[in-house]
matplotlib code that plots the C-alpha trace (Angstrom):
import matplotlib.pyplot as plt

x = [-56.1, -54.2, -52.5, -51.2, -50.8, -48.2, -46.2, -45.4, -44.3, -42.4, -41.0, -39.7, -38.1, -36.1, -35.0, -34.4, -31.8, -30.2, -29.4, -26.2, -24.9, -25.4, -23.3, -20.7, -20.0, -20.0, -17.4, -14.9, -14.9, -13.4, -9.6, -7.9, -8.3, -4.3, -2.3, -1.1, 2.5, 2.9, 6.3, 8.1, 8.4, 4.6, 4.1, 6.2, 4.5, 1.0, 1.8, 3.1, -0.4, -2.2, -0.2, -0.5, -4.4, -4.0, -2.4, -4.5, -7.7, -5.8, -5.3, -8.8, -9.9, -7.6, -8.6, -11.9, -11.4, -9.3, -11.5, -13.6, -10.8, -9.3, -12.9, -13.1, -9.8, -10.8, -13.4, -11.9, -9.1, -12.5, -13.6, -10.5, -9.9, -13.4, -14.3, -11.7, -12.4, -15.2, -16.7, -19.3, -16.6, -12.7, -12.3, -8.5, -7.8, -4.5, -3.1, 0.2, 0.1, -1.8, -3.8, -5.6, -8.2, -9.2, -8.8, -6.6, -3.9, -0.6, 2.4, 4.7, 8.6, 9.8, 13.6, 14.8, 14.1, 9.5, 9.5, 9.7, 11.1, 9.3, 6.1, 4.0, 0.9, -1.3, -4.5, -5.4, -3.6, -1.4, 1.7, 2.7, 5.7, 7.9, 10.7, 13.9, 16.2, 13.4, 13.1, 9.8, 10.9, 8.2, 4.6, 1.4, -1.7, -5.3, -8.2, -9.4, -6.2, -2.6, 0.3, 4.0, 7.0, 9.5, 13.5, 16.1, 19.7, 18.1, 14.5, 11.3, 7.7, 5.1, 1.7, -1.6, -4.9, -7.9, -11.7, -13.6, -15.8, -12.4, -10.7, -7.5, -6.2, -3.1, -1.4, -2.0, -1.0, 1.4, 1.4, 0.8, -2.2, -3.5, -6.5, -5.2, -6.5, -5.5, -7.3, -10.3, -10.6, -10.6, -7.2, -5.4, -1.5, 0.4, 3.5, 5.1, 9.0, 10.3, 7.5, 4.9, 1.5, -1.1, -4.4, -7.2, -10.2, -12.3, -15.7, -14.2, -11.3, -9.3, -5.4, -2.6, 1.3, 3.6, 7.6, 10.4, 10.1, 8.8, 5.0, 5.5, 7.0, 3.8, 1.7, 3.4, 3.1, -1.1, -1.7, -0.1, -2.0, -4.2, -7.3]
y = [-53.2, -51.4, -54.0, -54.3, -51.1, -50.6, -53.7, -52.0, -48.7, -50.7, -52.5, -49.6, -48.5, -51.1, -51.3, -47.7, -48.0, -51.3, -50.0, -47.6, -50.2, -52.8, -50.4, -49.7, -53.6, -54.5, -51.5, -53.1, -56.0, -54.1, -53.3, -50.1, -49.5, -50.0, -47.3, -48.4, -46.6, -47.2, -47.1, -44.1, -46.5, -46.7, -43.1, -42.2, -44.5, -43.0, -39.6, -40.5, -42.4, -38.9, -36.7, -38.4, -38.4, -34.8, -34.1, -36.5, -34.3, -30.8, -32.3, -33.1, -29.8, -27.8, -30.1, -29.7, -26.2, -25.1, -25.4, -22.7, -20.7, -20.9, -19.7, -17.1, -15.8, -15.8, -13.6, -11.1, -11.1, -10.7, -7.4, -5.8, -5.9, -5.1, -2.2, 0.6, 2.9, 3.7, 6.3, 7.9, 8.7, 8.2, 5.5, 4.8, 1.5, 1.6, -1.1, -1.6, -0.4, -3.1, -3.4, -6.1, -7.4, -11.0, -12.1, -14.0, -12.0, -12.1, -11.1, -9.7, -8.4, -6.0, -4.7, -1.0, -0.1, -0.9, 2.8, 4.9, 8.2, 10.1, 8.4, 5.1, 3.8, 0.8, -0.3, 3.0, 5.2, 7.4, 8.8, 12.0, 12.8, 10.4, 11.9, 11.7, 8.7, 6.2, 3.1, 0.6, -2.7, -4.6, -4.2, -6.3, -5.7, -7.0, -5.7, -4.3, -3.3, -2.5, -1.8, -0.2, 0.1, 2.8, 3.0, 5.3, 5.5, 6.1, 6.8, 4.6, 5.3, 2.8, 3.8, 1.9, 2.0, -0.4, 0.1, 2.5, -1.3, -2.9, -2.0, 0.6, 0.6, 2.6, 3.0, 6.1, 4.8, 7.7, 9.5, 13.1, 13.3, 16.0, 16.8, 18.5, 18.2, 16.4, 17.9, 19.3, 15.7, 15.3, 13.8, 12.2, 13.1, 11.0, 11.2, 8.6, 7.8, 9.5, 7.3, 9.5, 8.5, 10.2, 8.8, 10.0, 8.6, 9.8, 8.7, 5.1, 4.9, 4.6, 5.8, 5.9, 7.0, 5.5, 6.0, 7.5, 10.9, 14.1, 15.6, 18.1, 15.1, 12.8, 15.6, 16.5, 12.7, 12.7, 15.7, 14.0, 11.1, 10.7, 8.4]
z = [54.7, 57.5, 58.3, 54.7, 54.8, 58.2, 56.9, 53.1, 55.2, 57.5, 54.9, 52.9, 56.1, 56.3, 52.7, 53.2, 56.3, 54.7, 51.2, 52.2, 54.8, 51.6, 49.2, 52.0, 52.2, 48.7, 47.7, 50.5, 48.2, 45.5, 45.4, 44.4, 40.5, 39.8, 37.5, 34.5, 32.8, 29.4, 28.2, 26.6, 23.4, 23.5, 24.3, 21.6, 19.0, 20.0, 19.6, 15.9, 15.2, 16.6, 14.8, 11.2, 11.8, 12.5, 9.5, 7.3, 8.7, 7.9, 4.5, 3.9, 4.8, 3.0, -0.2, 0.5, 0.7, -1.9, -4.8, -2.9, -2.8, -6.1, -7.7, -4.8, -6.4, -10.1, -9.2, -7.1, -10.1, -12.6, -10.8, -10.6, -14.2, -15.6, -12.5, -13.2, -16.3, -18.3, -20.7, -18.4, -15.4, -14.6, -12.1, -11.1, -8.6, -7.1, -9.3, -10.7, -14.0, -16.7, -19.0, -19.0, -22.0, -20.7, -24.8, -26.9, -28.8, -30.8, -30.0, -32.4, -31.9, -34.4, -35.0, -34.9, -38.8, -38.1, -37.0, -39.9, -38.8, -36.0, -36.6, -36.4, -37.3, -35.6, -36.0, -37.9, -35.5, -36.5, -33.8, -35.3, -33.3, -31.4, -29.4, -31.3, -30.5, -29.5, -31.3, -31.3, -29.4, -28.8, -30.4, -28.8, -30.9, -31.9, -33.3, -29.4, -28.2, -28.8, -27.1, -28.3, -26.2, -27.3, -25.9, -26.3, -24.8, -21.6, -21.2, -22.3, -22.8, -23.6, -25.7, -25.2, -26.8, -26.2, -27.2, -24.6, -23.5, -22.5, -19.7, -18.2, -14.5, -13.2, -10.0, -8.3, -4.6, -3.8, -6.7, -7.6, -9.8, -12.1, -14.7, -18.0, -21.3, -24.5, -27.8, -26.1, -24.2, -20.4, -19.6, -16.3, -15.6, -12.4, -11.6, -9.1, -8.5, -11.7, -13.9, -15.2, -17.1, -18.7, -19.5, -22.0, -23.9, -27.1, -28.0, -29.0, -27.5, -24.5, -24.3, -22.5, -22.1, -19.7, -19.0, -17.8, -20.5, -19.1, -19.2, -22.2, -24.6, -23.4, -24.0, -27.5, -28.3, -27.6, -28.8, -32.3, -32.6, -35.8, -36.1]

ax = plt.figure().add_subplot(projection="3d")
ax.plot(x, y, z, "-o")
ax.set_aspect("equal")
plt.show()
């Protein structure tokens, strides 16, 4: 057994001292990996193949995406219109001014003679006083909502009226703002680059005056309205 023994170690000795000189020799045997140019045609043609995979990859993303981001928008458009006014508290969103219902309606046109002198009536309201020298010129009305534009010679106002559930944003970015009071009703007056509005609600109701005509004619005209 130690005889076995001494030959395996001096075996593994040898192997051990051999194996470098071994590699040394055999890598002699190789030559010099060569470099390889590739012409500018080719270079040119590759960079082509590249870039139209890396366009047909952006496409897939963006298609895989958008669908994500379309209903991502619907909803954020959803909030803004259902999240601004209610009956138990005023809550203006810097908006431009809408008014936005999220249901079907018609849309009717009338001509100068649908006014009948300084008053008007829609969906069983009644506008005592309109400012002398404004005409109706477009009307927009359901049973939930309705919305009449007035013009004279120079100015404009626009009356709106929607059921207290729906919903009323106005722009206030900028704009001076005020609390007054319409027929014993809390009432919101803003006034921003000569276009004033003034916004007020009743137990059913939600109502507002937009334009070009001073505070005392919007207040006249609210303080006028009939149910």
């Amino acid at each position: 057994m130690n005889d076995n023994s001494t030959l395996d170690r001096l075996l593994d000795s040898i192997i051990t001292e051999a194996a470098p000189i071994a590699a040394e020799n055999i890598g002699k045997d190789f030559s010099e990996p060569e470099t390889v140019k590739f012409s500018s045609e080719h270079e040119t043609a590759m960079r082509k193949i590249f870039r139209n995979e890396r366009n047909k990859l952006l496409i897939k993303i963006i298609l895989r995406h958008s669908k994500r981001v379309a209903v991502f928008l619907l909803a954020v458009i959803i909030v803004l219109s259902i999240t601004v006014f209610s009956v138990e508290a005023w809550r203006i969103k810097a908006l431009n001014f809408i008014i936005e219902m999220n249901k079907s309606h018609s849309q009717i046109n009338f001509g100068e003679n649908n006014a009948k002198g300084n008053s008007y009536a829609v969906n069983g309201i009644n506008l005592g006083y309109i400012p002398e020298g404004f005409m109706l010129e477009k009307k927009d009305a359901n049973n939930n909502m309705a919305s009449l534009v007035f013009k004279g010679e120079k100015y404009y106002f626009i009356f709106s009226m929607s059921d207290i559930a729906n919903t009323l944003a106005i722009d206030t970015e900028s704009a001076s703002i005020k609390k007054t009071n319409i027929n014993g009703q809390d009432a919101l007056f803003s006034s921003n680059n000569n276009v004033n509005i003034l916004v007020w609600h009743d137990e059913e109701l939600s109502f507002s005056l937009s334009g070009t005509i001073e505070e005392n004619e919007m207040v006249r005209i609210a303080e006028n309205i009939d149910k």
